[in-house]
Each structure stands twice: as C-alpha cells, then as structure tokens.
N, C-alpha and C positions, 0 to 999 in steps of 0.2 A: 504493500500500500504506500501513495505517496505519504509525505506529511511536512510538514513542515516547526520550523521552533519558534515556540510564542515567545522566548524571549527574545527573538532578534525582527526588526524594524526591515524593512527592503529595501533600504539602503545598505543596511549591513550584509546585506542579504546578497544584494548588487555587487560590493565591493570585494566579496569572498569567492563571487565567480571572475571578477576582474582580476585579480589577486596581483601582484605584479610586473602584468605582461603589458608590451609597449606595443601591440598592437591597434587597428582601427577600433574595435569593438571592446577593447580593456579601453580603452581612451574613454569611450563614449559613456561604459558603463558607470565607470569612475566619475565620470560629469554627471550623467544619470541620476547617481546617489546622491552626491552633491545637492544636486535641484531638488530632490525629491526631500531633502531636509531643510531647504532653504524655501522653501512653500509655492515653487517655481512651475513651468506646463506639465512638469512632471507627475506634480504631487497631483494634480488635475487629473491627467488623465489616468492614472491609477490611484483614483477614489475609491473604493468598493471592493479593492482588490488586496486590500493589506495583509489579508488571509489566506491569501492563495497559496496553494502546497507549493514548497519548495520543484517538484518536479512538472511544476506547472511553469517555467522558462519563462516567467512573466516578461524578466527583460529582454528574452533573444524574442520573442513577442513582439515587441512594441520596438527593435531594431528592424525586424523583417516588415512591419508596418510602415517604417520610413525608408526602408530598401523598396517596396512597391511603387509610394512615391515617385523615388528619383528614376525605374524605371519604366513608370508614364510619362516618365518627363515634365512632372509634377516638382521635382523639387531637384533645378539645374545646378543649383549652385553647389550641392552636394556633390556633383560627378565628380572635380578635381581628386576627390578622396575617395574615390572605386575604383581600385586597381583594375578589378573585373570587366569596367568601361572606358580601361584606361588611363583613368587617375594618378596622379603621382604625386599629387601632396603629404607635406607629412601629416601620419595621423593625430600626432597631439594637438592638432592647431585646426581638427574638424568639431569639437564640442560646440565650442559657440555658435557655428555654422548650423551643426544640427538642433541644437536648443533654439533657436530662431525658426527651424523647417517646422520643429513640433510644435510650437506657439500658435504657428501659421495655418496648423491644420491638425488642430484637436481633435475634431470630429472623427477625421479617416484615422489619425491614431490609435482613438478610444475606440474606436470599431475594431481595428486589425490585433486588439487584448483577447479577441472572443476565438480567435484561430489556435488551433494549436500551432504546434512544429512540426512541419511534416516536410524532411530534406529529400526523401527514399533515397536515400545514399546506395549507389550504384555497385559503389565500392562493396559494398556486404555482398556482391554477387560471388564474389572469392571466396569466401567462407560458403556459400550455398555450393559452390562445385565442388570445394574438399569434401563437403559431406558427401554428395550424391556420390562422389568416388569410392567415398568407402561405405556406403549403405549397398552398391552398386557390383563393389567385388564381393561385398563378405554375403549376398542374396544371390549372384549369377543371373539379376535379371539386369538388363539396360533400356528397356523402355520404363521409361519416367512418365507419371502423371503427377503433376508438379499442382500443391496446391499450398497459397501462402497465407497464412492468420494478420491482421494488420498491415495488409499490402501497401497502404499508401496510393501511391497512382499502380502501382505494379510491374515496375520498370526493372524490379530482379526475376521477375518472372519471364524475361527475354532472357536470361543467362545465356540460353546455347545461339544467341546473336552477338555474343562479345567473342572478343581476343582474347585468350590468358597466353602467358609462358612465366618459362622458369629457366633455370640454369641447362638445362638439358632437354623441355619440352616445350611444347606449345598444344594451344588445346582452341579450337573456334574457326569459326571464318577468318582467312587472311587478308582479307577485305572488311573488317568490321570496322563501326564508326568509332567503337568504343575498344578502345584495349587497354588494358591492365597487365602490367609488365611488370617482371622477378618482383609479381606480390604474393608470394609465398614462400617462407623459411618454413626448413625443416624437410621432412621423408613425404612424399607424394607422389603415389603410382595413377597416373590419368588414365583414361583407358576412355570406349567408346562408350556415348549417351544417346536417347533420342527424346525427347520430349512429347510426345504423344499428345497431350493435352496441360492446358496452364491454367489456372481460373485464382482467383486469391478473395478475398474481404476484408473489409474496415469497414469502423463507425462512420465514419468521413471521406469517403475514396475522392482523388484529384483525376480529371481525366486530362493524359497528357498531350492528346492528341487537339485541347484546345487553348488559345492564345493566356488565356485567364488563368487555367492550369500550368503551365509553361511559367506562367510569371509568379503564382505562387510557390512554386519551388524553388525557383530559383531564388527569391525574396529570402530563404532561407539558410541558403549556403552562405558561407562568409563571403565577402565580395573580395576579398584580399587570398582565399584559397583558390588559386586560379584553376590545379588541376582537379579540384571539384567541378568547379565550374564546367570543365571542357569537357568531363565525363558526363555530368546531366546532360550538357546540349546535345553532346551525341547519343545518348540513351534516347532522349526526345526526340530526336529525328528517327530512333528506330520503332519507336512506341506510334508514331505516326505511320508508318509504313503494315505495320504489325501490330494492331490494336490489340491488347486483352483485356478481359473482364473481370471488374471488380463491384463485386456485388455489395451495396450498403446495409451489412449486418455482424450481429457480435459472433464473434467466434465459435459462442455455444450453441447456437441456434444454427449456423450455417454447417459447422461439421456433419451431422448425422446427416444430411442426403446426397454431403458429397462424396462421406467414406462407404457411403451404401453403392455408389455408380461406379461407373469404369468397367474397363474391364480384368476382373481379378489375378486374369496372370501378367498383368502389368503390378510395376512396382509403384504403389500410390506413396509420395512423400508430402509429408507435413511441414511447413518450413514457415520459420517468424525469426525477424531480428530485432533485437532491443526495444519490443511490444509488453512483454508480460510485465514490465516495471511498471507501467500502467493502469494494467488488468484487476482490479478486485478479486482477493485470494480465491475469492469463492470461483474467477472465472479460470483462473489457473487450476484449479483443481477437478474442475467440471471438464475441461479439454482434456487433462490428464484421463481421466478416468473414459472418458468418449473413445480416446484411441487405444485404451486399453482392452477395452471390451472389443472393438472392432480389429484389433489388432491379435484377438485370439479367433477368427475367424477368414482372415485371408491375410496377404502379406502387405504389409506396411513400414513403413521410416518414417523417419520426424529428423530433420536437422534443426536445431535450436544456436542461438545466439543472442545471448544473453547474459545478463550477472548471476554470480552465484548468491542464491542467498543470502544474506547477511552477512556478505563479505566487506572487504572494507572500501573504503570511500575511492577511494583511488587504485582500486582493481580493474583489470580489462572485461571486457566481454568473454565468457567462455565458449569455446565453440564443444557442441555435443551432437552425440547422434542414437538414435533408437530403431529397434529395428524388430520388429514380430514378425513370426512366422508361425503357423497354425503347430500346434504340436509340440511346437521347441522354446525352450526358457527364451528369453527376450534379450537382447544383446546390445547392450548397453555403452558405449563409449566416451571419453572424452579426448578431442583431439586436438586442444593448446585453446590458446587464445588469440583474440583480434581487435585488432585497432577499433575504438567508434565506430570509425568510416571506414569500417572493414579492412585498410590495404596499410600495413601486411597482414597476413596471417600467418600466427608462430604456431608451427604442426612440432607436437613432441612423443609422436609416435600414436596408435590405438591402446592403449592400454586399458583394457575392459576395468568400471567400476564395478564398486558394489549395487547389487539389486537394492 
C-alpha cells in the first residue's frame, strides 16, 4: 500500500526527492518546495492535496503538467531549458522561469494533479525478454501469448518489434525503430519466440497511436533523458503501425477470461512492471491466487518486475519469473534485478526460490 508521513509537509517531501542533484527537475523541485512554503502558485495549486500518499508523485505530476505546456507551445519561454527540444540553458536558472509559467496557468496545472505517471518505459521490455527466455527454455514451448496487468499504452507489448543484443547476441528485427543495446549483464541464453497474440489492461490505458497520447507520455519522461526520449518516439511510431489493445479494467476482473482463452498449448505469460506498488494488497493477492488456480490446469508464466516486499528504500526492481504446468510443482525463479527504466538488467543466474 502507498502511504505517506504525516509528519512531513510536501515541501519536505519535494526536497527528499530533489535531494542533491543538479539536474532540471532537482532544480525545479527544490524551487517547488521553496514556493510551496512561501504561500506562492505553488501552495495554490496543491490545495487539497497535502495528503497525498507519498507514491502519489505529486511533484513529477505537476512537472509533466508544465512539460504538456511547453509542448503545445503553451509555454515558449521554457524551451531554452528542454534538452529534449533542444534546450541548452543551465538548469538552475529555469525556477523562476517556471514559477512565472505556473502562475500563468493555474488552471491546466491544477488539472494535470488528477493524472497519474504513466512513462510505459520501453526500456522494461528487457526485462520482459529475459523472462520469456527463460519461462520459454525451462517449458519447450515458444509460442507466447503475451498478456500485460497495468499496460499503460502497451508499448512493451510490441517486444518482438524491438532490437536487443549483447556481447555475443542479438535478438529482433534489424531494422527496428527501437533498439536497446548491451542492456543486459550477466548469463542469457536467447533463443527463438513468437508472439501469437498481445492484449494487456489498466485502470487508465493511453492510446498511442493518438497525438494526445503521444504527448502525454512523453510529458512524463524527463526532458533532459534524451535516450528515453528516443526510445518512446520510436516505440510510438511502432504502436502506430501495430496497434494493441488495452482494455480499461483492474487486473482482477480482467484475468479470468483471459486465462480461460487461447489456445492451451501455447505458452500464456503474465507480465507487469512496477504496477503492484500501486495495487491494494487485496488486488495482489486476488491475481496471485487467479493464476494459481488456472495455473494448475494448463501451462502458464508470469514474469514480474517489481520490488520486493518490504525491502529497502533504495532497492532495485527484482526481476522474477513463475511458471505452472499441470501436474508438476511450480517453478519458481529469481533472475537479478533492473534499473526503473528497465536498461540494464543485472541477470545472476536462475537460481530456483523457495515455494
């Protein structure tokens, strides 16, 4: 569950995400907090919101609010400080610039508080092919029907449209708009996939095949991570070519008619990345137990990416993988960890957990 500490203020709250760093958005945030104490457009436009759970990104919120802005071309004078559009001013010297953009436009600020974050980092498609590689040898089957919890727009649901390699292999079209290059340490045997069918859901699906979607995503990446940047725009130009469907519903309600179809001697895998920190235990527990049951009746995976539990603050993402087959104990793995944004992914062999 999220939550947040009632003893700290969202300024302090701001500054502890800022911490430090001399980037665009530590600059901002740090101004941010500033205003938001000194009773400025800030403290305005997050009225009502004092309470919001810590994993509620109020402030990467209300920066992708005024990233929307500057590209409508709603707020020019911000460009100089977008590297993404170019930009090349220093970041400490864009606060005041944007404390003036968000005075100027309360309203679409206070509106863009009600959005989540949704980046669909591309990059976590690296992490989705480790898995299928090894759900993929340790089953013998390679037709994939690939279904994602949390899709976002659905843009990791194109996987076998991207580029990968590594020190010794390559894996995708060599022609892809998207590739991701020696984003894998560690032991990784590729082998052949085919994707059969893709389908995912979310509370809030982005469709990215329109100008509105396109722009909401990207409002989200940092404008100074350029090869984020270059990976969404080429993701997007493939999600247009290659539509998939993401149906607007919760996880628990959607799994059971998807793990009832297909066809069963396809390999059906489960796939979510850094979704369940979200989820109400209750809905963690309910998917748990969905593919549990269906997973002692025909063959199934799940690759997860995710935190562990109650680890600590400044842990990675763990990559894992699950695997049923009617008959036989359940095969369980963990295979390293991965960056946020997916690239790299640190593989440190399959080493089976405990059930």
């Amino acid at each position: 569950m999220l939550a947040w500490d009632a003893g700290q203020t969202l300024a302090e709250r701001f500054r502890a995400h800022a911490g430090d760093d001399r980037h665009l958005y530590a600059w901002a945030i740090r101004g941010m907090a500033d205003d938001w104490e000194a009773g400025g457009p800030v403290r305005e436009v997050c009225a009502g919101y004092e309470n919001a759970p810590n994993g509620a990104a109020l402030q990467l919120r209300l920066l992708a609010a005024v990233f929307r802005l500057v590209l409508r071309g709603q707020a020019p004078e911000l460009v100089p400080f977008y590297a993404c559009l170019g930009g090349t001013e220093p970041p400490e010297l864009a606060w005041p610039v944007m404390r003036t953009t968000i005075a100027e436009h309360l309203a679409s600020v206070r509106e863009g508080l009600e959005i989540a974050p949704q980046t669909n980092e591309v990059g976590r498609s690296v992490a989705l092919l480790a898995g299928l590689f090894d759900l993929a040898a340790a089953s013998g089957v390679r037709r994939i029907r690939l279904l994602e919890l949390g899709a976002s727009a659905g843009l990791n649901l194109l996987v076998d449209r991207f580029r990968f390699s590594g020190d010794d292999w390559t894996w995708g079209p060599p022609d892809a708009t998207v590739a991701l290059l020696d984003s894998v340490e560690g032991p990784i045997t590729p082998g052949p996939l085919e994707i059969v069918a893709r389908r995912g859901c979310d509370l809030s699906p982005v469709d990215p095949t329109t100008d509105e979607g396109s722009l909401l995503l990207t409002s989200f990446v940092w404008p100074f991570d350029l090869h984020r940047h270059a990976r969404l725009a080429g993701a997007l130009t493939v999600a247009r070519e290659h539509p998939v469907v993401v149906d607007r519903a919760a996880a628990r309600s959607w799994l059971p008619g998807q793990l009832a179809a297909g066809d069963p001697t396809d390999l059906t895998v489960v796939w979510h990345s850094i979704t369940q920190l979200y989820w109400p235990v209750e809905e963690v527990q309910a998917v748990e137990q969905l593919l549990t049951d269906h997973g002692g009746e025909r063959l199934l995976g799940q690759v997860g990416m995710e935190f562990a539990p109650g680890g600590a603050s400044n842990a990675m993402p763990e990559l894992r993988t699950q695997l049923w087959r009617p008959g036989q104990p359940v095969r369980r793995r963990r295979l390293g960890t991965v960056h946020h944004h997916g690239v790299p992914v640190r593989l440190t062999g399959t080493d089976p957990s405990s059930e």
